[in-house]
PADO-466289 format. One line per 10 residues: number of its first residue (from 1); their letters; for each residue x, y, z of N, C-alpha, C. Coordinates in steps of 0.2 Angstrom, whole numbers. Example, Ala and Ser with C-alpha at 12.3 -4.5 7.8 and 13.67 -1.06 7.14 Angstrom:
! residues 2
1> as> 66 -28 39 62 -22 39 66 -16 39 | 64 -11 35 68 -5 36 64 0 39
! end
This chain:
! residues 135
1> xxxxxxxxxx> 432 440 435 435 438 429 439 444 426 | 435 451 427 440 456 425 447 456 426 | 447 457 433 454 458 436 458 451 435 | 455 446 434 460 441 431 464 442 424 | 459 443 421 462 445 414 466 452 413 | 464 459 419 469 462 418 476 459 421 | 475 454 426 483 454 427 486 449 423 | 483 443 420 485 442 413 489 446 407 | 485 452 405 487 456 401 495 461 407 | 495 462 412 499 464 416 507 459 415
11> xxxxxxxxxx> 505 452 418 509 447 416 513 447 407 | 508 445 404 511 445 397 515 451 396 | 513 458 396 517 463 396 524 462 401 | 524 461 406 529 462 409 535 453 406 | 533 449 405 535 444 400 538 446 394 | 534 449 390 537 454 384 540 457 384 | 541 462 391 545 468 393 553 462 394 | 552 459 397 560 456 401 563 452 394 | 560 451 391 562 446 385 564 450 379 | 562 456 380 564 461 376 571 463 377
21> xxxxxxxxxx> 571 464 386 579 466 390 583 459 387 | 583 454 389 586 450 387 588 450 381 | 583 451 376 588 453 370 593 458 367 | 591 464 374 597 469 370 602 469 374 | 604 465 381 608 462 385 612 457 381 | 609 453 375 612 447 371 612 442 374 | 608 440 380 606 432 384 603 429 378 | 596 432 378 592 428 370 593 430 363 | 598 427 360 597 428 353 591 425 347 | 590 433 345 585 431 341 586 429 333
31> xxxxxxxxxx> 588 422 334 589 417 325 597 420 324 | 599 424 318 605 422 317 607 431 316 | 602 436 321 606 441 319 612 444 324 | 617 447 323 622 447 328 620 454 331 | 624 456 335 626 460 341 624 467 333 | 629 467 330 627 474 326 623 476 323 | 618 470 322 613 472 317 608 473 323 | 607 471 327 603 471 334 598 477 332 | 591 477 330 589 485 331 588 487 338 | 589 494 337 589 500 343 582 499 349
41> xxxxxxxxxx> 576 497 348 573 497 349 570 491 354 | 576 484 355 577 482 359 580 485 367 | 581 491 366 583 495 371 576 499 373 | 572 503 370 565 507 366 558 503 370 | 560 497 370 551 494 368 550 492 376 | 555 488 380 552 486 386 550 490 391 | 550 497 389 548 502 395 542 503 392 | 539 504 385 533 506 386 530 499 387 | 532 491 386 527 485 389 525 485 395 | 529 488 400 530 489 406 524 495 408
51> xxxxxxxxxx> 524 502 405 520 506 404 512 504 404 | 512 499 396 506 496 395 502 493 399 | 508 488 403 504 485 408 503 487 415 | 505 493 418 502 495 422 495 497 419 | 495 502 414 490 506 412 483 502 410 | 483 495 409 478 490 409 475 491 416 | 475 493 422 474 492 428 469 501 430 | 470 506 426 467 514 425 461 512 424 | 458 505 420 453 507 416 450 511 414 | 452 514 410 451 516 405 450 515 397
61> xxxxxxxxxx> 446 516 393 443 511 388 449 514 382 | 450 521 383 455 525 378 461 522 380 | 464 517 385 470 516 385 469 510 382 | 464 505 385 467 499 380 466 500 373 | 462 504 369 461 502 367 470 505 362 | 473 512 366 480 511 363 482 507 364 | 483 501 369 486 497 369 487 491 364 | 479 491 362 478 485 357 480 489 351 | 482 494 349 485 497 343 492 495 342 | 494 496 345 501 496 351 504 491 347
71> xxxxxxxxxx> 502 486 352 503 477 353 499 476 345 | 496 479 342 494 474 336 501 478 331 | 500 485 330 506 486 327 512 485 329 | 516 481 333 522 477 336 521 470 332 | 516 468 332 516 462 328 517 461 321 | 513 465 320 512 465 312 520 468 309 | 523 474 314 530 475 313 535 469 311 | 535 466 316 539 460 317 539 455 310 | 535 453 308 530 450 304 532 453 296 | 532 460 296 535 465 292 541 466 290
81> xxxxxxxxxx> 546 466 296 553 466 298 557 461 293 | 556 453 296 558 448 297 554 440 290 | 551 444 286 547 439 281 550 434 279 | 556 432 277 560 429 274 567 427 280 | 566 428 285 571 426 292 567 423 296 | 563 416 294 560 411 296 563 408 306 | 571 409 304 575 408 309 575 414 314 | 573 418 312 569 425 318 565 425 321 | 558 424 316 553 422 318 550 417 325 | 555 410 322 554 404 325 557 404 332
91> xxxxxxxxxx> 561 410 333 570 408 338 564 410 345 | 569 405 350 564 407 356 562 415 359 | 566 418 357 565 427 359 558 427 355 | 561 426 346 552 429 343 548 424 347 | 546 419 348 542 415 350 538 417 357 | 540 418 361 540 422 368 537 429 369 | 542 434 364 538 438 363 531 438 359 | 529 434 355 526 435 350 518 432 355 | 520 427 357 515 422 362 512 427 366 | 517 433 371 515 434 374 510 442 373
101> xxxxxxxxxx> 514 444 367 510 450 364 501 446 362 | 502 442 358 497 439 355 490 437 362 | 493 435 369 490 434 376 486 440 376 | 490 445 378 486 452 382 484 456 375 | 486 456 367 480 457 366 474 453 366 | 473 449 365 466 445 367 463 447 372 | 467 448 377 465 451 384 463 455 384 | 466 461 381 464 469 379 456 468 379 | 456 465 372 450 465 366 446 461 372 | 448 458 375 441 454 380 437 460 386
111> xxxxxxxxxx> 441 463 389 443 468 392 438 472 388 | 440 475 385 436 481 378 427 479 376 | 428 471 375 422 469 375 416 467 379 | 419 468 387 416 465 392 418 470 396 | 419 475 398 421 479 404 413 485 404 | 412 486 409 406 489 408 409 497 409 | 406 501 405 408 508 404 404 510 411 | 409 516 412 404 520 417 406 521 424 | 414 515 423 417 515 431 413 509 437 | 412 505 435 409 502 440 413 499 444
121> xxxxxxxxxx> 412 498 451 416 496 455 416 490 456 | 409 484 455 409 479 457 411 475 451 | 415 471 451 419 469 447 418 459 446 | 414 460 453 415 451 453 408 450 451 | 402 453 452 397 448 451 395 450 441 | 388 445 442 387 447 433 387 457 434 | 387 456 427 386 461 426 384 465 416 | 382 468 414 379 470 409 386 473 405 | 385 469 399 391 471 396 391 476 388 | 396 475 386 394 479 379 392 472 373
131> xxxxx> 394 465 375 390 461 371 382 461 373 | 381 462 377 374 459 379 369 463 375 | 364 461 372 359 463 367 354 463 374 | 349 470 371 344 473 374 336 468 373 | 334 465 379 329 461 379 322 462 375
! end
């Protein structure tokens, strides 16, 4: 179930990442802003989703959890940005990216809450987790 959910969270990022190219190429526009108000950061942000999702794959607990910082403060930006630009919010670009950040964080935090510390290699069978209470 790990490695499913890390290539989830790999997918969603690389989803994020292309929809992000898309908008600073001009394919997706996001609601009614044009070419010059475009922020910069359309150019910025798809290499490190790209980065993110490889780096779900290190396991390491210090990555994700930059990740989930990452991906929560991208959202809350957006959300920040655009309060009153309902037609941004909604436009298939926000939708897409928003869907797909909202996916691998969930994944992260599922990851985060179930991945056993300590480097374990076996990955398919049960295993003791950070949820599980001490008998």
């Amino acid at each position: 179930m790990i490695k499913t959910v890390m290539w989830i969270c790999f997918v969603m990022a690389m989803i994020a990442a292309l929809a992000y190219v898309l908008m600073g190429i001009g394919v997706l526009k996001p609601g009614n802003l044009s070419d010059g108000s475009m922020p910069p950061f359309y150019y910025i942000i798809p290499a490190f989703y790209v980065a993110m999702g490889v780096v779900v794959f290190l396991r390491k607990r210090w990555l994700w959890i930059a990740d989930v910082v990452i991906v929560a403060f991208t959202i809350a930006v957006f959300y920040a940005m655009y309060p009153d630009q309902p037609d941004v919010m909604w436009s298939a670009p926000g939708l897409i990216t928003k869907v797909a950040q909202v996916l691998m964080l969930a994944g992260l935090i599922y990851l985060l809450a179930t991945y056993k510390s300590g480097g374990s290699k076996n990955l398919s069978g049960p295993e003791k987790t950070a949820l599980d209470l001490p008998a």
